[in-house]
N, C-alpha and C positions, 0 to 999 in steps of 0.2 A: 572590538570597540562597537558600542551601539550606535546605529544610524541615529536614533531619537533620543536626545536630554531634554528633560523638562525641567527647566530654572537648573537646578546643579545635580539631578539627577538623573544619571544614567536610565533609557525606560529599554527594553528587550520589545523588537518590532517583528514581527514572522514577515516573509516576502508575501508581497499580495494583501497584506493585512493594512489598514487606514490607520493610521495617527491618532483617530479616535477611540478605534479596536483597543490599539496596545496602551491606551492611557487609561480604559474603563476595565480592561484585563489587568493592570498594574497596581487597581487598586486608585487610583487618582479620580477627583470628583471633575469630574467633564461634563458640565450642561449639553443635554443636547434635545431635539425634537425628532425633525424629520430623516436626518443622515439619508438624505440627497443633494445635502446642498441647496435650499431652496430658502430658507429657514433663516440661516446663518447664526442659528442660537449659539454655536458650539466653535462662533471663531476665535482663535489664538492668534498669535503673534507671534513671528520669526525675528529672533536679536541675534541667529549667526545662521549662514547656510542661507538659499533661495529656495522658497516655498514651488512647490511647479506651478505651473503657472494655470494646470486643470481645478489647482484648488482655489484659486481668485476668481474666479469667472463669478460676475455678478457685481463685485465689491465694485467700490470708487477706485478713480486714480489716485488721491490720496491716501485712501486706506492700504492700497498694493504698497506704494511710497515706503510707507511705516512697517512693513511685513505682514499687514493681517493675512489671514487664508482663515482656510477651511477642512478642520479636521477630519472630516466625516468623508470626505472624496480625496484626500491625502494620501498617495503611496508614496514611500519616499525610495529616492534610486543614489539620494548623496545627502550626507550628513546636514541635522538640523537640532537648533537649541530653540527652545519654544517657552514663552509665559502665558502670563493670564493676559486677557486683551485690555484691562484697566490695572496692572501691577505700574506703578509708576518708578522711575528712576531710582535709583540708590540715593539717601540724601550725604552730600557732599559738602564740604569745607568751604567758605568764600570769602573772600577779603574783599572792602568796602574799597572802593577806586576813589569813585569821589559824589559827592551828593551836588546838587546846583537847581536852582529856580527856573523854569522854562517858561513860567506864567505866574499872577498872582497863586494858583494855586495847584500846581501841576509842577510836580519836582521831576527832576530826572537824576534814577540811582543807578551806576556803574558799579558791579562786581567782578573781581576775577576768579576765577576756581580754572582746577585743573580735572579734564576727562568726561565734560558734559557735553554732549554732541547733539544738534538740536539742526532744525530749520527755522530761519526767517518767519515771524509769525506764529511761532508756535509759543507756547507759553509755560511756566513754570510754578513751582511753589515756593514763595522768598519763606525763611522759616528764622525770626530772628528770635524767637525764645521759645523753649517746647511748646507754649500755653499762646503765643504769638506768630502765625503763619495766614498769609494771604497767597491768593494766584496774583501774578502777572504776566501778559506780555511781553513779548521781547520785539526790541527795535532793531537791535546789532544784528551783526550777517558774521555768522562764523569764520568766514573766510577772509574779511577785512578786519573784524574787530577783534582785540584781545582780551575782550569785556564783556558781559554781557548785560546789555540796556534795557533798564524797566522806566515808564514814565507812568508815575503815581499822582492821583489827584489827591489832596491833601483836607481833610473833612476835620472840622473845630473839634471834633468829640471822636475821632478814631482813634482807636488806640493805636494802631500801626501808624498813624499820620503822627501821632505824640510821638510816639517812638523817634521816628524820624526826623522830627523837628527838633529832640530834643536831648536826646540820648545817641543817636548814632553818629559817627563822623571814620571820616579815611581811616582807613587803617586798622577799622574794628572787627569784629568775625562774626559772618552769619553764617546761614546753610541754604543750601537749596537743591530741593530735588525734582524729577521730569527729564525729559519735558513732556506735554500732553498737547491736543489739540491736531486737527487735517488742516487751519488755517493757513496753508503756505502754497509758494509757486509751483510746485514740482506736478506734471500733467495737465499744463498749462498749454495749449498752441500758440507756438511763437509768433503765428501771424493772428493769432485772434483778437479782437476789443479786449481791453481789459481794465472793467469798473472798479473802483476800491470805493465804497461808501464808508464814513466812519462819522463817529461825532468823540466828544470830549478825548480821553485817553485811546480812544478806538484806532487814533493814529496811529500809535504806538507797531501793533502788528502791520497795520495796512506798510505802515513807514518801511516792517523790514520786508515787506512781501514785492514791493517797490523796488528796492534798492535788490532784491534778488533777481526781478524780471530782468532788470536792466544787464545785471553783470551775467543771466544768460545770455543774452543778446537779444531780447525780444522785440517784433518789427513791427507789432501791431502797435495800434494808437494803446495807448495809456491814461484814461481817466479819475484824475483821484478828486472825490470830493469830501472836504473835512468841515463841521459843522461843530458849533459851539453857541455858548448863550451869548454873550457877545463877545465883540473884536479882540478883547484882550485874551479869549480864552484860544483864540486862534494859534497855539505855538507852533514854532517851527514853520511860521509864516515864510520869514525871509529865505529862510533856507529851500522851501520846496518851490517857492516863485522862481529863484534863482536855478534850482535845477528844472523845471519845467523852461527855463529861458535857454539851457543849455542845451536841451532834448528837443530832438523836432517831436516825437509822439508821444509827449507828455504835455499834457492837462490838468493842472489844478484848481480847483473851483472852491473857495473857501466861503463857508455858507455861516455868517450869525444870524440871530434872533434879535438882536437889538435893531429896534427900528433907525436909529440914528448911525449904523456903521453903514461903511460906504458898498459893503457887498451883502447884502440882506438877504434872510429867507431860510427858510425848512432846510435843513440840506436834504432829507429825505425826498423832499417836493420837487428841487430844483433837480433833484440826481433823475427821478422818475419823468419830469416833463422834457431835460435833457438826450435821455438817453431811446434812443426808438429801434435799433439795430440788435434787440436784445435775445430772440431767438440763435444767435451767434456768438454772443458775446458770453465772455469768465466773468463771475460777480465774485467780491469779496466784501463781506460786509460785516462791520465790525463797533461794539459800541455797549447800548444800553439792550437788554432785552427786550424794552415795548421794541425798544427803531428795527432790531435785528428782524423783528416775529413780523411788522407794519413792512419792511423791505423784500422780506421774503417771499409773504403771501399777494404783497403787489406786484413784482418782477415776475414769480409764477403766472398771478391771472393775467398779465400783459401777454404772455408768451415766452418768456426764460424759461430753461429746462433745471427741475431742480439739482441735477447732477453738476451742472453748468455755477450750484450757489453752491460757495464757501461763506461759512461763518462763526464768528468767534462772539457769543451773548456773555453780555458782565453781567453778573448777578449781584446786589449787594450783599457782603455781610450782615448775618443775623446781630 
């Protein structure tokens, strides 16, 4: 039996030889530059077996999380299945749970499927007709829900928002494959600060990234700040005041833009004038691309460390 499969293929490794060696000697198109590890053009992804731990050195804590490594300084001493580092999930079968209004325009869709294994935060591909497929977020936590929760904002002329409003209901069959994204808790310090910036649907991950600190036990303070154009866009208001009231280290700061609601302002402004302890503290930040790219290179020139920022940029549909 071979130490090394690549996706379902047996690859023949010699002892002393790298991961990269036997996949560029096998015949297999393996990007690579430097093969020292320096580079990290040539990283892969572990889906069975543990990477050693000489071939992560450099990566993020979320990236080790997921399996990346590094082929090029790989000896393996016990068996490993390996993919491409963007091959995404197999797409799979899902049943519509239940669809429901969180806001004038902001639905919230529950699926069930079986054998999709994800983190809090990470995100997916909903696929409701070959020619119909967006990403979403997930809000559920695999280990409470038996669902998995997308919160979609609903646009007069999307065809997935028509879809939705108009054709789908319980009980109907999509697909979806994934998951994708480092947005999640895992390499997190349990005593550290930890910021969640988001605005519109941004909640959505931040919500399971949240709900995961918590069920590790995390003892640091917990800041979530969620931003919207106004009051109404704020969902899941009552719900995170309410757990914020139940939690001593949790903080939630609900930031509109409508001059007239009673908690006003930038959430980006408020989050950045708020928060000064940032050299230490976890950022997750989540939402539209300007706020993501404006949060990131602010919290940087403040003093955050960019290994320190997680984040999840929504792109619109072309």
């Amino acid at each position: 039996m071979s130490l090394l499969t690549y996706e379902d293929r047996p690859v023949a490794i010699a002892p002393g030889e790298t991961v990269l060696e036997a996949l560029l000697r096998a015949g297999i198109d393996a990007p690579s530059s430097c093969r020292s590890g320096h580079c990290q053009t040539c990283t892969h992804r572990a889906i069975e077996g543990a990477p050693p731990p000489e071939s992560q050195v450099g990566l993020s804590d979320a990236q080790k999380a997921l399996g990346y490594f590094l082929p090029c300084v790989c000896e393996l001493k016990t068996p490993l299945t390996i993919v491409r580092p963007d091959d995404i999930g197999a797409r799979l079968d899902a049943t519509v749970r239940s669809i429901e209004q969180l806001s004038h325009d902001i639905m919230r869709l529950r699926v069930e499927t079986d054998g999709f294994s994800y983190r809090p935060g990470q995100f997916l591909e909903l696929i409701a007709a070959d020619d119909l497929r967006r990403h979403y977020s997930l809000a559920s936590h695999p280990e409470e829900d038996p669902f998995l929760e997308m919160h979609i904002r609903l646009h007069q002329n999307g065809r997935m928002s028509r879809h939705l409003m108009e054709s789908l209901a319980p009980g109907h069959s999509v697909h979806v494959a994934g998951p994708s994204g480092t947005c999640f808790y895992e390499g997190v310090e349990s005593d550290q600060p930890l910021v969640l910036i988001g605005a519109g649907t941004g909640l959505a991950p931040l919500y399971g990234v949240l709900r995961d600190a918590l069920r590790s036990g995390h003892r640091g303070p917990i800041r979530l700040y969620h931003g919207a154009r106004d009051s109404k866009g704020l969902y899941l208001h009552d719900d995170l005041e309410a757990l914020a009231e139940a939690r001593d280290n949790v903080v939630y700061r609900p930031c509109a833009l409508d001059p007239d609601a009673p908690l006003g302002g930038d959430v980006a402004a408020v989050a950045l004038e708020s928060e000064t302890n940032l050299a230490d503290s976890a950022f997750f930040l989540c939402g539209g691309e300007n706020l993501v790219k404006r949060l990131k290179r602010e919290l940087f020139m403040r003093g955050a460390s960019l290994k320190s920022i997680r984040s999840d940029a929504f792109t619109p549909t072309g």
